[in-house]
N, C-alpha and C positions, 0 to 999 in steps of 0.2 A: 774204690776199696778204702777203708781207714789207715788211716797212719798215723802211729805216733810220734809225736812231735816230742824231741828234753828241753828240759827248761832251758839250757842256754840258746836254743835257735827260736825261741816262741815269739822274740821281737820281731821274728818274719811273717810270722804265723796272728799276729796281732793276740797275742797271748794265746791261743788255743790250742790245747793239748791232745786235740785229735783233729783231724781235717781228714776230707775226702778230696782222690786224687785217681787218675786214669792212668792207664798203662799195660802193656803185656809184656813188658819187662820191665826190670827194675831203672835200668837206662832211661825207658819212658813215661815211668811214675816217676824219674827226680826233673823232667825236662816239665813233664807236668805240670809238678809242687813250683817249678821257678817261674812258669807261666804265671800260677796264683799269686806268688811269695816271692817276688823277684829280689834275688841275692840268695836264695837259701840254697841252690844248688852250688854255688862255690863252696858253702863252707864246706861240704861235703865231700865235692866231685875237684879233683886238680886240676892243673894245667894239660897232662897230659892223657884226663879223661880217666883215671885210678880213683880209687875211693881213698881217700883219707887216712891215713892211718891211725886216727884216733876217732875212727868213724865206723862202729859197728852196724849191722841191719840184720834182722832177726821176721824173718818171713814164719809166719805160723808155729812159733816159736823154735825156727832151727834158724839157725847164724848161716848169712849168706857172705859170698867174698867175690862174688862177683856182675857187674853191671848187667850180664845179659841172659841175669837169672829169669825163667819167665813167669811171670803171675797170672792171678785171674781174678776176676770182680770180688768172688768171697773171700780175697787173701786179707790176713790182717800184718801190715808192715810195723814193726818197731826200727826206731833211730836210736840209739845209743851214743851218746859224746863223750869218751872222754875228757875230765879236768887237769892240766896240773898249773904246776905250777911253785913257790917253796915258800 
């Protein structure tokens, strides 16, 4: 399925702002993207296996909040990062 990639994680991504990624759920499109991308599942995913809190994901344009949302080949995933910072 496609995923989009924010500009702050595309140093994973070798700059690419859309990659292709396997999964039937979201848990295993980000184990995926780390397989390809290795590091980019931390930014994302914590210690304790939680999604980030400055880490939105937007399946088919509805905002998901949880890892073991399930997808399918034609899904289109967005990543969102929040910035801050002062």
């Amino acid at each position: 399925m496609r995923v989009h990639i924010p500009q702050p994680l595309r140093s994973y991504t070798d700059r690419e702002s859309e990659v292709e990624a396997d999964g039937g759920t979201l848990a295993e499109l980000l184990l995926d993207l780390d397989r390809r991308f290795p590091g980019l599942r931390f930014r994302i995913v914590d210690e304790q296996d939680g999604l980030r809190p400055h880490v939105k994901f937007f399946v088919n344009r509805e905002q998901v909040r949880r890892l073991d949302v399930p997808l399918t080949p034609s899904d289109e995933v967005h990543i969102f990062q929040a910035l801050s910072g002062g």
